[in-house]
C-alpha positions as CSV (number, residue, x, y, z in Angstrom):
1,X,24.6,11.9,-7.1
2,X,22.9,14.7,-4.9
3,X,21.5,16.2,-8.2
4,X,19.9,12.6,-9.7
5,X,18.7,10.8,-6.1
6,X,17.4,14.1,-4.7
7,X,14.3,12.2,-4.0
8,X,15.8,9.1,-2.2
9,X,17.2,12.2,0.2
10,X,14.0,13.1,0.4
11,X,12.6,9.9,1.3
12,X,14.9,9.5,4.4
13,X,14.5,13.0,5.4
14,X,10.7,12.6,5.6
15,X,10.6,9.0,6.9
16,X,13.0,10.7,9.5
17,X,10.6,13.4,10.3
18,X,7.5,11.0,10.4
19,X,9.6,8.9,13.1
20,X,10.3,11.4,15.3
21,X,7.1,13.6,14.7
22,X,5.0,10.6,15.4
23,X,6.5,9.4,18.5
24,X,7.5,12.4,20.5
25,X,4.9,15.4,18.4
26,X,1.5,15.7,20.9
27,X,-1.3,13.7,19.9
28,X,-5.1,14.4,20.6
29,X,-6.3,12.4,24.3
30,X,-9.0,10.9,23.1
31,X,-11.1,7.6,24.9
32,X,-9.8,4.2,24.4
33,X,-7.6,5.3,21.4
34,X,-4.8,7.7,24.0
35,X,-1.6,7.1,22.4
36,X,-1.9,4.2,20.2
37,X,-3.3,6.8,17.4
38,X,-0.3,7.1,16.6
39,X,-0.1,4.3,14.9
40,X,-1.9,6.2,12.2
41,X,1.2,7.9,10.6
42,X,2.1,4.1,9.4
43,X,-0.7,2.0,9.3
44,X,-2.8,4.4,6.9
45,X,0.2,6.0,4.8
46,X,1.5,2.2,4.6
47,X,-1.9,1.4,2.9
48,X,-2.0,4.6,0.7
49,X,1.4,3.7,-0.4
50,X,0.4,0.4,-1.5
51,X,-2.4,2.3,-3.1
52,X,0.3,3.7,-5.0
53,X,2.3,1.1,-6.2
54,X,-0.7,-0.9,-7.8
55,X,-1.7,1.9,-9.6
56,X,1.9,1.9,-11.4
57,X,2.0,-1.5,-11.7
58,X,-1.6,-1.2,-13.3
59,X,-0.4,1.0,-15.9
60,X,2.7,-0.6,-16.7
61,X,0.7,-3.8,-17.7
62,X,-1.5,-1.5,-19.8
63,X,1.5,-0.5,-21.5
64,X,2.9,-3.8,-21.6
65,X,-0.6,-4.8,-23.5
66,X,-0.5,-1.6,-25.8
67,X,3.2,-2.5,-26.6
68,X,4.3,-5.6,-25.2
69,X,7.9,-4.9,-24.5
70,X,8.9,-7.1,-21.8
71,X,10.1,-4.3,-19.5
72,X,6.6,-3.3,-19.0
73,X,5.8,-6.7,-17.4
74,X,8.9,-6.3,-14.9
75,X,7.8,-3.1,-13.9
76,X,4.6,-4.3,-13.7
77,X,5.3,-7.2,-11.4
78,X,7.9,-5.8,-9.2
79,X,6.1,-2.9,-8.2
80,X,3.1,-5.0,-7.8
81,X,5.3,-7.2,-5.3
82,X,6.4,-4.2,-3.3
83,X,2.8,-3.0,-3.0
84,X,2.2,-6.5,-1.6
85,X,5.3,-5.9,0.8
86,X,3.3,-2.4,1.8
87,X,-0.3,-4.0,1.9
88,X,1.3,-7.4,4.6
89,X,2.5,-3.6,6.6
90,X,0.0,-2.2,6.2
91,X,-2.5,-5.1,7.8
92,X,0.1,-6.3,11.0
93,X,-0.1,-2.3,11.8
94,X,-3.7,-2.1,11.6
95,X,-4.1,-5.3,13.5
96,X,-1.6,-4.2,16.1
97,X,-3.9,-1.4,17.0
98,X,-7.3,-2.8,16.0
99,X,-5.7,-5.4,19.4
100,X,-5.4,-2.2,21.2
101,X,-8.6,-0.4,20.5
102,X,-11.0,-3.2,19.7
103,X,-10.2,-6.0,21.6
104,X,-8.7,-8.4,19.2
105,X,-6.5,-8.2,16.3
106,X,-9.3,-9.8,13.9
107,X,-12.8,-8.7,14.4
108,X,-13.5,-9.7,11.3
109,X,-14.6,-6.0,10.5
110,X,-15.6,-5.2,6.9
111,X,-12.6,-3.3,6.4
112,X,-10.5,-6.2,7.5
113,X,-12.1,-8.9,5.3
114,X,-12.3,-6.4,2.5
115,X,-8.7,-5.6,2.7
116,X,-7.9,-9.2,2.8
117,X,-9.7,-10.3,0.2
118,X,-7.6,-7.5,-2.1
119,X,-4.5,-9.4,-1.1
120,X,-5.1,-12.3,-1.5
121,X,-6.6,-11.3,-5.0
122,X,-2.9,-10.2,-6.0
123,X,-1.5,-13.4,-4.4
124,X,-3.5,-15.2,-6.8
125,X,-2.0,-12.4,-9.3
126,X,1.3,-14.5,-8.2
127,X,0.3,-17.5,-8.2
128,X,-0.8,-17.5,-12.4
129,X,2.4,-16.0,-13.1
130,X,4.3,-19.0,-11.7
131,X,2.1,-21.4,-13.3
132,X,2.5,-20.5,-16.6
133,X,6.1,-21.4,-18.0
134,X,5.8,-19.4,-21.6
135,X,7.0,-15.6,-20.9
136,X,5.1,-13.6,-23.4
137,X,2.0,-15.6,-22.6
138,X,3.0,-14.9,-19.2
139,X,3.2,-11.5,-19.5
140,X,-0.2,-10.7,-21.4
141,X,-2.0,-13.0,-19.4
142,X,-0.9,-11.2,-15.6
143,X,-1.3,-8.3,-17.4
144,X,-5.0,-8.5,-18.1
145,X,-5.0,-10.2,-14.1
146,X,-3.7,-7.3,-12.9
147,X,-6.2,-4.7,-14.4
148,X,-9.1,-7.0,-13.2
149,X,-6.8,-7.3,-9.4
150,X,-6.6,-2.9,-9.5
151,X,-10.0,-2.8,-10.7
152,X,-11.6,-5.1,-7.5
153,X,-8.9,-3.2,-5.3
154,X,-10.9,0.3,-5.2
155,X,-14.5,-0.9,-4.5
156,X,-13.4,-3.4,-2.1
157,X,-11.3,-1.0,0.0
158,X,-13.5,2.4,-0.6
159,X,-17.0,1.1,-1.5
160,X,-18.1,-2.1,0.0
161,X,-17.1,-1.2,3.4
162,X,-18.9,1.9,3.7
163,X,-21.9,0.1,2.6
164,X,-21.8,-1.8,5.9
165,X,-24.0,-0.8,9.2
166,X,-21.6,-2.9,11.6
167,X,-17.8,-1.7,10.3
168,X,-15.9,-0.1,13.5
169,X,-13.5,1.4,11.0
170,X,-13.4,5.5,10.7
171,X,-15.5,6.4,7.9
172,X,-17.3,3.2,7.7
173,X,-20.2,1.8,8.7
174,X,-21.6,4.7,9.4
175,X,-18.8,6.3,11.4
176,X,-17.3,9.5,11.1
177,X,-13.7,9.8,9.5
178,X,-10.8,10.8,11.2
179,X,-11.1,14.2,9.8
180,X,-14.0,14.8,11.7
181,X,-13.0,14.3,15.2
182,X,-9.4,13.5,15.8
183,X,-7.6,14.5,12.8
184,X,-6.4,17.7,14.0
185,X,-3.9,20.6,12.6
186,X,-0.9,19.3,15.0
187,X,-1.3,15.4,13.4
188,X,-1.7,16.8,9.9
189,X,2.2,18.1,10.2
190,X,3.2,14.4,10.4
191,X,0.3,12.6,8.0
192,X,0.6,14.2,5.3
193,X,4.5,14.0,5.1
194,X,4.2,9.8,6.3
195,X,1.9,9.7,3.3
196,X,4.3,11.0,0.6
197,X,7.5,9.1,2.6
198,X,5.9,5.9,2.8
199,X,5.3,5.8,-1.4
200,X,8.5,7.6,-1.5
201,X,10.1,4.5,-0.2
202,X,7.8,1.9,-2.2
203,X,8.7,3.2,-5.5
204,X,12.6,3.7,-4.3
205,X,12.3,-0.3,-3.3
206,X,10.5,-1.2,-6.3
207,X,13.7,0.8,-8.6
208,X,16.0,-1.6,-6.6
209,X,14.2,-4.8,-7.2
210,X,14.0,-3.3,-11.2
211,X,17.2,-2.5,-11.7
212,X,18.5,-5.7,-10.6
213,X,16.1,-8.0,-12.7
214,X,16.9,-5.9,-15.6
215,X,20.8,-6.7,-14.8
216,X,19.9,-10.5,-14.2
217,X,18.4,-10.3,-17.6
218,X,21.1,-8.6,-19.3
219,X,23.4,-11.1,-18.1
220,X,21.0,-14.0,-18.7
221,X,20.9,-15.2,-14.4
């Protein structure tokens, strides 16, 4: 078992790390932000992790269209509902500090509405599937959904807000990233590990949730 989940180890031992590192490890003092940057070592690797999981999901339903095998749609979905799971995180962390640092959870930031409008693009992703009743119609139909849904995600969560004049997001609007002023060598020892944990832990999810559909379906549930 130590030799096949090495990874799922992995996970835990990082995840560890990126707990303990992030709450106890020094962080820069900076104005207004003080110790609510820390918050950084989920709310971003949450997001970059849910980065991750619609890009698998993406491909699966390429696949899924190239060969239409109807294990490539359950991959598909599932790991596209665990990206879901990580982008909801991802939003109540950033809001939770946003409360903190700007004033108010929703200040209707271009970030914010450009991240929201992504979700709610794979809700709707949801929301087709359980209207149509035919599976392999289904299937080919999310599928071409979902490359549409990926193909929105990366200019409305990288482009369009950088665009903006007013965005109080790092990196946005523009403001200089966090790798410019607060970003610093001690804080890299815990990011970089949170980012790798955090998708660690939405692929190890989205095996569970696969594993178990594929069993329900072998046993006709």
């Amino acid at each position: 078992m130590l030799r096949t989940d090495w990874w799922k180890w992995l996970t835990m031992a990082v995840l560890l790390y990126v707990f303990v590192g992030g709450l106890l490890l020094p962080v820069p003092r900076l104005p207004i932000l003080n110790e609510t940057i820390r918050v950084l070592y989920f709310h971003v690797p949450m997001w970059f992790g849910m980065i991750a999981l619609f890009t698998a999901s993406c491909i699966q339903a390429i696949r899924y269209l190239a060969k239409e095998q109807l294990t490539n749609d359950i991959f598909s979905v599932l790991l596209a509902e665990v990206g879901i799971l990580f982008g909801i995180l991802g939003m109540i962390s950033g809001m939770f500090w946003a409360n903190y640092t700007w004033g108010e959870p929703w200040s209707s930031d271009p970030k914010q509405n450009m991240s929201a409008i992504a979700l709610l693009i794979y809700f709707a992703y949801f929301v087709l599937r359980g209207s149509i009743k035919d599976e392999q119609q289904r299937a080919k139909i999310s599928a071409v959904y979902n490359i549409f849904a990926f193909a929105t995600l990366i200019p409305l969560l990288f482009i369009l807000p950088r665009l903006a004049e007013d965005s109080l997001h790092p990196g946005n609007g523009g403001n200089p990233g966090f790798n410019a002023y607060d970003l610093d060598s001690q804080m890299r020892l815990v990011f970089y590990p949170a980012v790798i944990g955090w998708a660690l832990l939405g692929f190890w999810l989205a095996t569970i949730k696969i594993r178990y559909e594929l069993v329900s379906e072998k046993l006709g549930l």
